[in-house]
Biotite code that builds the C-alpha atoms (Angstrom):
import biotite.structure as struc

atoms = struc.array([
    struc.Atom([0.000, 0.000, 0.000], chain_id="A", res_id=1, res_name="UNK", atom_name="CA", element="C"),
    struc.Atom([1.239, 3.643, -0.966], chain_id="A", res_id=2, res_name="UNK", atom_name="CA", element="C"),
    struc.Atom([-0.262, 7.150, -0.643], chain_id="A", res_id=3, res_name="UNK", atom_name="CA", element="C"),
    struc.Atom([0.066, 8.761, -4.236], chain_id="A", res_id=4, res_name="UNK", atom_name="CA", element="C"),
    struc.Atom([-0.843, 12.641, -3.508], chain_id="A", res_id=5, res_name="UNK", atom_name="CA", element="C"),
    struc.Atom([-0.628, 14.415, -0.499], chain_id="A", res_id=6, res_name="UNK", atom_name="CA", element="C"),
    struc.Atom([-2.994, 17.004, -0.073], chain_id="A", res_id=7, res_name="UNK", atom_name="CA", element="C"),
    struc.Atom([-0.755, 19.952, -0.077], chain_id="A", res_id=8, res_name="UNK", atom_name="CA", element="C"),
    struc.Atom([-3.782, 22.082, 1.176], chain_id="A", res_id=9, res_name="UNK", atom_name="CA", element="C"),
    struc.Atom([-4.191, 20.010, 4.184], chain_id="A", res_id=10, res_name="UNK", atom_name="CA", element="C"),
    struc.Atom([-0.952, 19.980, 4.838], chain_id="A", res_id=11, res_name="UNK", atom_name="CA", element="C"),
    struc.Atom([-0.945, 23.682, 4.951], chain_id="A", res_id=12, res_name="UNK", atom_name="CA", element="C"),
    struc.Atom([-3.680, 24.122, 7.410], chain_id="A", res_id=13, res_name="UNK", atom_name="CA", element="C"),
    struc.Atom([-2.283, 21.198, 9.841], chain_id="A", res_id=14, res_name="UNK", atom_name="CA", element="C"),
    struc.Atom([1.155, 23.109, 10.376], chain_id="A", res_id=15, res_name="UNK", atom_name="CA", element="C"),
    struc.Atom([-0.518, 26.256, 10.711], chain_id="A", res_id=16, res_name="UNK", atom_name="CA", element="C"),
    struc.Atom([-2.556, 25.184, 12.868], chain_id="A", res_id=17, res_name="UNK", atom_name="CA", element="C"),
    struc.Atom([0.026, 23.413, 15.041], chain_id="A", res_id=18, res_name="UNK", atom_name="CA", element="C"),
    struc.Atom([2.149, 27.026, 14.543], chain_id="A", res_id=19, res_name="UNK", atom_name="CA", element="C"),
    struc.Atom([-0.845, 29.015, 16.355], chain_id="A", res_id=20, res_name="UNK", atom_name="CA", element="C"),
    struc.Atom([-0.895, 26.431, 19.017], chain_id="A", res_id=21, res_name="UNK", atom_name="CA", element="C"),
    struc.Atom([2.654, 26.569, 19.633], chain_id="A", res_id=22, res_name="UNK", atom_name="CA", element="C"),
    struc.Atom([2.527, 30.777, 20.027], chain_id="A", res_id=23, res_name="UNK", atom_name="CA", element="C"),
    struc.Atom([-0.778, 30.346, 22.076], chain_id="A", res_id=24, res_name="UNK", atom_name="CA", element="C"),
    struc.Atom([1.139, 27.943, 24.644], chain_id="A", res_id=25, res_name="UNK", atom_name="CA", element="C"),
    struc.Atom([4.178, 30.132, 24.882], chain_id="A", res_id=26, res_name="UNK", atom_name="CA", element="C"),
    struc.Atom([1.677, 32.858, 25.634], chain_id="A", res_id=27, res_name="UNK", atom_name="CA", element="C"),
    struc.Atom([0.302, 31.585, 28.362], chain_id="A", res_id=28, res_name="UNK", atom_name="CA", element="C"),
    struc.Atom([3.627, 30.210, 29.606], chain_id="A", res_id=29, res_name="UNK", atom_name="CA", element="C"),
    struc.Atom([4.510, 33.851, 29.411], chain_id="A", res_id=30, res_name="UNK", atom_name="CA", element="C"),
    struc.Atom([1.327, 34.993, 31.683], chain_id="A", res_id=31, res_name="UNK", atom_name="CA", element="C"),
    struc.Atom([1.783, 32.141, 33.677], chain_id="A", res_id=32, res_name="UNK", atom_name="CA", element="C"),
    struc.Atom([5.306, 33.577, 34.628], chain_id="A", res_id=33, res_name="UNK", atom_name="CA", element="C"),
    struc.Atom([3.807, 37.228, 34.816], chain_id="A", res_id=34, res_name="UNK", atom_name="CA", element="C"),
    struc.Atom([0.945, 36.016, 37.089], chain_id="A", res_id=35, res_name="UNK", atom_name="CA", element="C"),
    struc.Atom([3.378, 34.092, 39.581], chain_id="A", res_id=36, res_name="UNK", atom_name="CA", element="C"),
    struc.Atom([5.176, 37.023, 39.806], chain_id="A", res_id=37, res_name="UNK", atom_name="CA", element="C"),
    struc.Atom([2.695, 39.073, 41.331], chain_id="A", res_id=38, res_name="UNK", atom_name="CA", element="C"),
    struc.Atom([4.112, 42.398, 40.201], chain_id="A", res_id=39, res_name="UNK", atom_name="CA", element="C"),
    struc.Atom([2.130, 44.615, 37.882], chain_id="A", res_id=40, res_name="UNK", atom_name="CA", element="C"),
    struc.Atom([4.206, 44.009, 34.939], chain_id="A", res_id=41, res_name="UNK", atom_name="CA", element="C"),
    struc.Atom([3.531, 44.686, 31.161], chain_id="A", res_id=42, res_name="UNK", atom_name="CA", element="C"),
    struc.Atom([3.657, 42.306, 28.612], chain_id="A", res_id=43, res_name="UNK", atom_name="CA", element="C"),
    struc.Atom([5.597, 43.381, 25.547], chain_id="A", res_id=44, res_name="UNK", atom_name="CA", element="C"),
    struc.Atom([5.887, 42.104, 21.936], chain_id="A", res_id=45, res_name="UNK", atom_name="CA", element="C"),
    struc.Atom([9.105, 40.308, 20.411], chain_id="A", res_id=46, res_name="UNK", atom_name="CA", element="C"),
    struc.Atom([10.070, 40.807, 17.045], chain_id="A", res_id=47, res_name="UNK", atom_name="CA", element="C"),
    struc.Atom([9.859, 37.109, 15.714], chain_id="A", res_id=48, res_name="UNK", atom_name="CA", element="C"),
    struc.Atom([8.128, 35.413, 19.091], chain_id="A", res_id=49, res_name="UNK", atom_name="CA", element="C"),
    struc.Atom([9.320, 32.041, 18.705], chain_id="A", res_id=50, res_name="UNK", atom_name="CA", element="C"),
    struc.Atom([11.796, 32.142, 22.079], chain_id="A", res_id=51, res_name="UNK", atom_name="CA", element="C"),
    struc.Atom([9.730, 33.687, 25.320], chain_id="A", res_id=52, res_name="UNK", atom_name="CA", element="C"),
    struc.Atom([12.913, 34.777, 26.909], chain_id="A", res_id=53, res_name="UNK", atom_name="CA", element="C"),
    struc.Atom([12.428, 37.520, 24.227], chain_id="A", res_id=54, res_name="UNK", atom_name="CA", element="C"),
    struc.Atom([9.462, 38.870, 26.042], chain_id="A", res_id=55, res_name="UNK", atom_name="CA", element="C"),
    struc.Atom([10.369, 41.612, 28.205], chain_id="A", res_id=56, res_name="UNK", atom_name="CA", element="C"),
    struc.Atom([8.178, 42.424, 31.506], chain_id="A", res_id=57, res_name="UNK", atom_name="CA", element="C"),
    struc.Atom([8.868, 45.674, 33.196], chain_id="A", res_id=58, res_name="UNK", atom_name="CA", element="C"),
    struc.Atom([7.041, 47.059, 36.117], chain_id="A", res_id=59, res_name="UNK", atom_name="CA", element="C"),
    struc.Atom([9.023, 49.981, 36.219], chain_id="A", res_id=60, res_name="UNK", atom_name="CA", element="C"),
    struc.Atom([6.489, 52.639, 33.491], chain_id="A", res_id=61, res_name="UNK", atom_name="CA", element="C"),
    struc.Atom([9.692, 54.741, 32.915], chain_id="A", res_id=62, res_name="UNK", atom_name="CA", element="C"),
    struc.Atom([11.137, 51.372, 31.084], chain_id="A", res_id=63, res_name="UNK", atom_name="CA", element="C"),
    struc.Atom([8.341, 50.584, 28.778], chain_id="A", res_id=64, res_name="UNK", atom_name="CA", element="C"),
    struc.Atom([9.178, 50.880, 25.345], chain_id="A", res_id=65, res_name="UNK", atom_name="CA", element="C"),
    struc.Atom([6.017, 52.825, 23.258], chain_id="A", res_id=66, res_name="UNK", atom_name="CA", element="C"),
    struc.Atom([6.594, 51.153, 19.748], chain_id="A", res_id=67, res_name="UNK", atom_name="CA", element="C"),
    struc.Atom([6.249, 47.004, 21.155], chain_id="A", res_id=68, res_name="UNK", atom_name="CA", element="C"),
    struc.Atom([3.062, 47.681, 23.884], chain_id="A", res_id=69, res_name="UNK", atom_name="CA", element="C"),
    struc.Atom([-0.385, 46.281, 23.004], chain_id="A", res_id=70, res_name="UNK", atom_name="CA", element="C"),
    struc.Atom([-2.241, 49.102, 22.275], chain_id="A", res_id=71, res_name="UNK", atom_name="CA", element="C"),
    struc.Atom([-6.286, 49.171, 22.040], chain_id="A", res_id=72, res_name="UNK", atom_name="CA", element="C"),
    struc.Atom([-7.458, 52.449, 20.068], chain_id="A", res_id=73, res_name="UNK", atom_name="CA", element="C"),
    struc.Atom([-11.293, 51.927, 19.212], chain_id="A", res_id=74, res_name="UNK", atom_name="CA", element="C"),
    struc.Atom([-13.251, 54.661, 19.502], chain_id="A", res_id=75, res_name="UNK", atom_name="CA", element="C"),
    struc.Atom([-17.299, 54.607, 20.056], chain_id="A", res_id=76, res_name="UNK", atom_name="CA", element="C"),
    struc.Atom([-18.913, 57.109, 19.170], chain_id="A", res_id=77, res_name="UNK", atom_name="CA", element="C"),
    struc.Atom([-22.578, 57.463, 20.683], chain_id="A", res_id=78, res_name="UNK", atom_name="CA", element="C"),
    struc.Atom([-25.192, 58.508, 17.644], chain_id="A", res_id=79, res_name="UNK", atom_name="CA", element="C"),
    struc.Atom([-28.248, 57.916, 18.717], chain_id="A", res_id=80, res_name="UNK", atom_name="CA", element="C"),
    struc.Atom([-30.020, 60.749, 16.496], chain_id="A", res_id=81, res_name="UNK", atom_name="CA", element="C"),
    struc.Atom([-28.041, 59.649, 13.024], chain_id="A", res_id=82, res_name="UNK", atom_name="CA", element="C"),
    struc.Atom([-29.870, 55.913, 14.142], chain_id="A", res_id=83, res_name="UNK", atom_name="CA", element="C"),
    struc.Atom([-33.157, 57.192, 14.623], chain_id="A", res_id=84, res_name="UNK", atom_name="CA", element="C"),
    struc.Atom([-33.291, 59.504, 11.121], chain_id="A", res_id=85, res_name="UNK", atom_name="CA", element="C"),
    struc.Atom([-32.158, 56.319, 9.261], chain_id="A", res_id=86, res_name="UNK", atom_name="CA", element="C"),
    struc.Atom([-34.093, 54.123, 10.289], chain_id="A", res_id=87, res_name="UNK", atom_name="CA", element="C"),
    struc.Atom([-37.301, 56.473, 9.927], chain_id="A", res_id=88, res_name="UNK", atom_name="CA", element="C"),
    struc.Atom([-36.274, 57.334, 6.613], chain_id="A", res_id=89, res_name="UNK", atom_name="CA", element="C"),
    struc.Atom([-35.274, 53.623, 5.736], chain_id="A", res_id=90, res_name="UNK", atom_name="CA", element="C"),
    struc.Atom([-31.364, 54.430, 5.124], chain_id="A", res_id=91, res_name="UNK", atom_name="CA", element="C"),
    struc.Atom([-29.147, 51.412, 5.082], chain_id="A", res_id=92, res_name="UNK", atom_name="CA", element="C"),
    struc.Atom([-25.941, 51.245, 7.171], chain_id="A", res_id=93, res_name="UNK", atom_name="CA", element="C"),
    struc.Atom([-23.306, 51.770, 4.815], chain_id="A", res_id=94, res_name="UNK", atom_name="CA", element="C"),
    struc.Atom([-25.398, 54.634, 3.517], chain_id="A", res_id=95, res_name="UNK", atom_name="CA", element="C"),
    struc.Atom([-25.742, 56.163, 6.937], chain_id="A", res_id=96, res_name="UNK", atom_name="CA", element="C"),
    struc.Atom([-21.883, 55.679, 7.942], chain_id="A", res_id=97, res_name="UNK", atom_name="CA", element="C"),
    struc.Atom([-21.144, 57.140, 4.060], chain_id="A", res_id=98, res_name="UNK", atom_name="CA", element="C"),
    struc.Atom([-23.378, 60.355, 4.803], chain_id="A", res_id=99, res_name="UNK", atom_name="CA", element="C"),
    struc.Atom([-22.070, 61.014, 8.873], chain_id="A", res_id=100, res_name="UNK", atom_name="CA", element="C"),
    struc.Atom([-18.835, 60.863, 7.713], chain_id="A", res_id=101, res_name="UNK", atom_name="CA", element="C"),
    struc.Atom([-19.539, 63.334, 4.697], chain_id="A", res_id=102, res_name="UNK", atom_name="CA", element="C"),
    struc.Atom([-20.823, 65.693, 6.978], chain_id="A", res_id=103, res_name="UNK", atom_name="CA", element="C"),
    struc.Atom([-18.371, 65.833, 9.731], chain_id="A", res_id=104, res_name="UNK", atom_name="CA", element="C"),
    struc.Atom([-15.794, 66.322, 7.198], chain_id="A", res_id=105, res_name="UNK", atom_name="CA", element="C"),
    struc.Atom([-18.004, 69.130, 5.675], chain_id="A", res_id=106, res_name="UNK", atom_name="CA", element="C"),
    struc.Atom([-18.627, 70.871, 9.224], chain_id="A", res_id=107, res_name="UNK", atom_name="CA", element="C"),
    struc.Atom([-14.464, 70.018, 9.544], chain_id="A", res_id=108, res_name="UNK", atom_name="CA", element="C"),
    struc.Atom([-14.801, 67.944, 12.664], chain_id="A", res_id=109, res_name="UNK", atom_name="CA", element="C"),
    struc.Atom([-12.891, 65.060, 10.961], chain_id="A", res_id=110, res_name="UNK", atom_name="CA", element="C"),
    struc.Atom([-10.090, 65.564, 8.321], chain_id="A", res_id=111, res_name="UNK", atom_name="CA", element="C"),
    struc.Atom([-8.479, 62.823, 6.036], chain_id="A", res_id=112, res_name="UNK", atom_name="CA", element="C"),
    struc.Atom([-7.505, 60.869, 9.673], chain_id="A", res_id=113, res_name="UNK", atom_name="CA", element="C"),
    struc.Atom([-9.941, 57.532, 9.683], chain_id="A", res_id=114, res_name="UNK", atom_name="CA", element="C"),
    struc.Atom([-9.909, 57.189, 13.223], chain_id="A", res_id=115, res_name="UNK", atom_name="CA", element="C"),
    struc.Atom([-12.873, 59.319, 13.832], chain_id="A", res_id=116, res_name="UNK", atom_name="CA", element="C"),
    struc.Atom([-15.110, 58.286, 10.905], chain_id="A", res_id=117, res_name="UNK", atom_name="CA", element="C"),
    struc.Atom([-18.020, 56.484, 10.974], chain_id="A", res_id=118, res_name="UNK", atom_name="CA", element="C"),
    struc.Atom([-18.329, 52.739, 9.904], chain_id="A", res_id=119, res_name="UNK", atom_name="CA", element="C"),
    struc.Atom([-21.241, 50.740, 8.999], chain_id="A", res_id=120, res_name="UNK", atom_name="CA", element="C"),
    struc.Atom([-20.708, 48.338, 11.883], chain_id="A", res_id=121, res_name="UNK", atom_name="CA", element="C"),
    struc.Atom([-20.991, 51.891, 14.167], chain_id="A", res_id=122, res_name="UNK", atom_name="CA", element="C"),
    struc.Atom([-24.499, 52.421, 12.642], chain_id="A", res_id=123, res_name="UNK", atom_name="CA", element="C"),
    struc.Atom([-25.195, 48.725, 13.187], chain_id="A", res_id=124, res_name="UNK", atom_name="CA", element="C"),
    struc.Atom([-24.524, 48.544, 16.647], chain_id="A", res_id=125, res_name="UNK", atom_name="CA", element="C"),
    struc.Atom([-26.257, 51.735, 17.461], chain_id="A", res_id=126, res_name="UNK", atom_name="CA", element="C"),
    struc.Atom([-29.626, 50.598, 15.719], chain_id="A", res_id=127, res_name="UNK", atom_name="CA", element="C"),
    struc.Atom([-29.129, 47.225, 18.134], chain_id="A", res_id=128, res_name="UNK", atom_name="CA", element="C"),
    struc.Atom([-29.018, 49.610, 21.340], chain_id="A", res_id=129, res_name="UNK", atom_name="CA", element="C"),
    struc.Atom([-31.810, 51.684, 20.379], chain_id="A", res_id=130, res_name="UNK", atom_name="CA", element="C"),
    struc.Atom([-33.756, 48.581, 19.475], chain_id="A", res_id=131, res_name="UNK", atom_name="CA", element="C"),
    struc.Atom([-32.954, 46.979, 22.700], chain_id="A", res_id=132, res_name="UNK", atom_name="CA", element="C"),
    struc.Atom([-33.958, 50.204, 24.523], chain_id="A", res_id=133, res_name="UNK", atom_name="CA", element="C"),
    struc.Atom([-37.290, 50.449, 22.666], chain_id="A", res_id=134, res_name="UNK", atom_name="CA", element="C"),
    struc.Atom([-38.327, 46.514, 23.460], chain_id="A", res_id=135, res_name="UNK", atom_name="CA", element="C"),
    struc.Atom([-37.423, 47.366, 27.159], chain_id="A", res_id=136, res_name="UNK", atom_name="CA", element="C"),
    struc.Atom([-39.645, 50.195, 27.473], chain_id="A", res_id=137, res_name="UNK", atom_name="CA", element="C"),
    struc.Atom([-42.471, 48.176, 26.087], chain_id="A", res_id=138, res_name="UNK", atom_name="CA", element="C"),
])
């Protein structure tokens, strides 16, 4: 008995999969460490993370280095009004988010930077709230 073709495909997906589980144990070796420590300490990003020794933890803040932190920069923007006009007037999302954004940039709230512009997925969760909202008052 022989196997003929390997699924190179398959293959694929098996080592990255067994890749991702490799990074997600040293990970948690890596808060493991940070947790038995019991100091407030930062996790930081290596440049290839294959080796944890790379990781640096620092409770010291004047140590931290800006350019490897995790950083988390979402920002929600409440828009209750926009929600209610579209969905009166029967505007879809991507519409709504396309129009918002047209008009801040008009009124010069919001210049060619993206972080302040409205998405579709904004609009979308802000019609879920104001749903929500309306099925609780009833």
């Amino acid at each position: 008995m022989s196997i003929r073709n390997v699924d190179r495909e398959e293959t694929n997906k098996i080592l990255s999969n067994k890749q991702r589980q490799s990074r997600e144990i040293e990970r948690l070796k890596i808060h493991e460490l940070e947790s038995e420590s019991g100091c407030s300490s930062t996790t930081l990003l290596s440049g290839s993370g294959s080796d944890p020794s790379q990781y640096l933890f620092s409770s010291d803040d004047d140590f931290i280095n800006p350019n490897l932190l995790l950083k988390n920069t979402q920002i929600r923007t409440k828009i209750p009004t926009l929600d209610l006009v579209c969905v009166k007037y029967g505007i879809s999302d991507r519409s709504a988010a396309a129009i918002a954004s047209g008009v801040l940039n008009d009124v010069g709230i919001i210049t060619t930077d993206s972080s302040k512009k409205f998405d579709q997925n904004e609009v979308r969760r802000e019609r879920k709230k104001s749903r929500n909202t309306a099925r609780k008052k009833f």
